[in-house]
C-alpha positions in Angstrom: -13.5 12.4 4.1 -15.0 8.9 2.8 -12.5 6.9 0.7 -12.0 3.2 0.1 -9.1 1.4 0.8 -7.9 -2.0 -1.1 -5.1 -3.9 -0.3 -4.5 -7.7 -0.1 -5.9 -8.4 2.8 -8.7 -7.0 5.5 -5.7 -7.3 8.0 -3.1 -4.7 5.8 -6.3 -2.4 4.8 -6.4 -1.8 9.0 -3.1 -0.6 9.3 -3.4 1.3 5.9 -6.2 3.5 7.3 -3.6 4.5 10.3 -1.1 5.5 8.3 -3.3 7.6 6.2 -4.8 9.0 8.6 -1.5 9.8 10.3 -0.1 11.2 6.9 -3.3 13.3 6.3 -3.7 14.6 9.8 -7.3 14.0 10.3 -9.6 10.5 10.4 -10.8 8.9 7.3 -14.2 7.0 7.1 -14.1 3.6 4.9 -16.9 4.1 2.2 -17.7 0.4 2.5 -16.2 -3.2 2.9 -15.0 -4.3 -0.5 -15.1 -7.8 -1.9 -13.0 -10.7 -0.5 -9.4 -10.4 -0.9 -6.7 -13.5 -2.6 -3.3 -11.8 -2.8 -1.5 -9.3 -5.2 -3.9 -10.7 -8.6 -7.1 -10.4 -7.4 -6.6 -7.1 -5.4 -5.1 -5.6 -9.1 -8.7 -7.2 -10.7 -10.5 -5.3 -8.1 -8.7 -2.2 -8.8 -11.3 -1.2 -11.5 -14.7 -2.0 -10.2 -14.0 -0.4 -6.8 -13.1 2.9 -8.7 -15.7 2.7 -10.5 -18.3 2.5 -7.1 -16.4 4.8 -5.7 -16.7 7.2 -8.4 -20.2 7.1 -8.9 -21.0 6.8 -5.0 -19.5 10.3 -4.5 -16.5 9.3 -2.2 -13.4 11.3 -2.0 -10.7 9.2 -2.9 -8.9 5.5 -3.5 -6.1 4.3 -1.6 -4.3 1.2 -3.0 -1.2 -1.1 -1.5 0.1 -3.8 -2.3 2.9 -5.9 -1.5 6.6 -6.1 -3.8 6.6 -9.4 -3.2 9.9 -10.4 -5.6 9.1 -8.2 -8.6 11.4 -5.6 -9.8 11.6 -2.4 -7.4 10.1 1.0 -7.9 12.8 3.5 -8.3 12.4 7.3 -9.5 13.6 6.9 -13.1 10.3 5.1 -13.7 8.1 8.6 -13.0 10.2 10.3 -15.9 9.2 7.5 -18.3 6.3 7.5 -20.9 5.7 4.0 -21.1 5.4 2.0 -17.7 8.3 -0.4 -16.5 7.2 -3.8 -17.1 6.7 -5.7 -13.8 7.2 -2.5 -11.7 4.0 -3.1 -9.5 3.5 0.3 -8.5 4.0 2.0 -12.3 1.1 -0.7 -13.2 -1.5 0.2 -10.3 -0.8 4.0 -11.1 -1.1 3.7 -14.5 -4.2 1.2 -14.0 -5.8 4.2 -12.1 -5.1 7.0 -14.5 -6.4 5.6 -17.4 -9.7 4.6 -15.9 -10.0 8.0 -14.2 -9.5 10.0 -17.0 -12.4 8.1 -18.8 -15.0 8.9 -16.3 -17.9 12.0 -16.9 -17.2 15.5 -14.1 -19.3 14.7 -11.0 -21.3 17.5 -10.3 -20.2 19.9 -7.7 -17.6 17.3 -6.7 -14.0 17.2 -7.9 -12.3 14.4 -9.3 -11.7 11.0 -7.4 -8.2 11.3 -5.6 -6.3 8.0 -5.6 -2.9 7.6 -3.5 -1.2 4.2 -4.4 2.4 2.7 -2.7 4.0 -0.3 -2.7 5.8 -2.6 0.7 8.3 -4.1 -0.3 8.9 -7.3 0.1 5.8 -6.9 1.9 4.0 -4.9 5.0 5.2 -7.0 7.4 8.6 -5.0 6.6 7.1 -1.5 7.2 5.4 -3.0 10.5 8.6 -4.1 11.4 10.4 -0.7 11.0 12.1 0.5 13.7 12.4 -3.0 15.4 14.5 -4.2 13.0 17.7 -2.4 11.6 17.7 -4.3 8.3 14.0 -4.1 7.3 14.1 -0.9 5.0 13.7 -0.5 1.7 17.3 -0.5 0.4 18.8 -3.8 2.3 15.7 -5.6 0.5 16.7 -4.7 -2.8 20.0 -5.2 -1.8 18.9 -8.5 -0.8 16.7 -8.7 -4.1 19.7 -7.9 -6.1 22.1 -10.9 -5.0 19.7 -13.4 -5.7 18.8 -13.4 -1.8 15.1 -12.4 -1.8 12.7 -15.2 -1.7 9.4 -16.6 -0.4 11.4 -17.6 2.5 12.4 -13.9 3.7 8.6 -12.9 3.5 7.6 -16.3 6.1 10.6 -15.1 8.0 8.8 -11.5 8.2 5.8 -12.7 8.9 6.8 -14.9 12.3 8.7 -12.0 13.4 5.4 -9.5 13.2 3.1 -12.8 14.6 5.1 -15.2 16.6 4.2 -17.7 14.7 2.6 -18.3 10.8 -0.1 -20.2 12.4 -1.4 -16.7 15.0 -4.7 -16.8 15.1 -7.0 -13.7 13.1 -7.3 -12.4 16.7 -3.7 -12.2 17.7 -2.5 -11.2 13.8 -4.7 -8.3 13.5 -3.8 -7.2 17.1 -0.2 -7.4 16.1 -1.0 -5.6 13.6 -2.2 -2.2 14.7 0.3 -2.2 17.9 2.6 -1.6 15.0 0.6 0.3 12.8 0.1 2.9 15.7 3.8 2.6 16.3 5.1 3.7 13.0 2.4 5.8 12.3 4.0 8.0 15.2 6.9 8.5 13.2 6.0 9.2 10.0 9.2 10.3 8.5 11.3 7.9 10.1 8.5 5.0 7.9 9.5 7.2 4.8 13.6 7.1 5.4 13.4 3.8 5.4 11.0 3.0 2.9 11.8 5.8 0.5 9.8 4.6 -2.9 7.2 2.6 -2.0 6.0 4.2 1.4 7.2 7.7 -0.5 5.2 7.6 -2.9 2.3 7.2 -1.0 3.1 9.5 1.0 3.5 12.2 -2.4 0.6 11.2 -3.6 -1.8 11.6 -0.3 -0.2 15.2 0.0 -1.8 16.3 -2.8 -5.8 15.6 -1.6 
């Protein structure tokens, strides 16, 4: 199965392909590199072109994450809705997705693209942290989130816990990285008890290729 993968970084995009793979039961082949990365705006500009190559290029599907960052959560009163929550980054990439898909011509003798989209929140870090950490699941962040108590501040903090330091080099941060990825990817439904919407959701939407 060739599908692309777009997240905000090259780094995140590593551990995505584990867990998908892990989810999917079976290895995944990356259709190609996409274009540099900068963080949650450009990844959502990308969102259209790369479906677009993808589409054309006869690849099997589109796998999208992003980060929650300090935007409203996802929470599963927003699937029964017509019109998307405003600010609910996951509605808006799904919806994004939809709309575009539904545009494009058959491909011949292929079905349609499948696209799979979740959200970490506040960020990965908190997933790769899962299991290390008793508070880093879903529902203490909004918790946190709620009170007033989620700020840029808790992502640094979750970022020198999963590196060591903010200043890690590529090396040592992508390293990091899929030691953790591996980890969790082990345990798949202990990642989605903790992470119920954002790594749920992914989860859904993957066991339906």
């Amino acid at each position: 199965m060739k599908i692309g993968i777009l997240s905000e970084s090259k780094v995140d995009e590593a551990a995505y392909k584990i867990l998908v793979e892990s989810v999917l039961g079976h290895p995944v082949d990356l259709f190609k590199d996409y274009w540099k990365r900068g963080g949650w705006s450009q990844a959502k500009k990308l969102v259209r072109p790369i479906i677009l190559d993808l589409h054309y290029s006869g690849a099997d599907g589109f796998v999208f994450v992003g980060d929650s960052d300090s935007t409203p959560p996802h929470i599963a009163s927003h699937d029964q809705l017509d019109e998307v929550p405003e600010d609910c980054r996951l509605c808006e990439i799904r919806r994004l997705a939809r709309s575009l898909i539904e545009t494009l011509p058959a491909r011949s003798g292929q079905p349609q693209l499948k696209v799979a989209v979740g959200i970490a929140t506040p960020a990965i870090e908190a997933w790769l942290l899962s299991g290390l950490d008793a508070n880093c699941t879903e529902a203490w962040f909004r918790e946190e989130q709620a009170r007033g108590r989620l700020s840029r501040q808790t992502r640094r903090n979750l970022k020198i816990r999963k590196y060591g330091s903010l200043e890690a080099s590529a090396g040592i941060k992508l390293q990091r990285t899929l030691e953790n990825a591996h980890r969790i990817a082990r345990d798949i439904e202990q990642l989605e008890q903790r992470f119920q919407f954002g790594f749920g959701h992914l989860r859904n939407d993957l066991a339906q290729w």
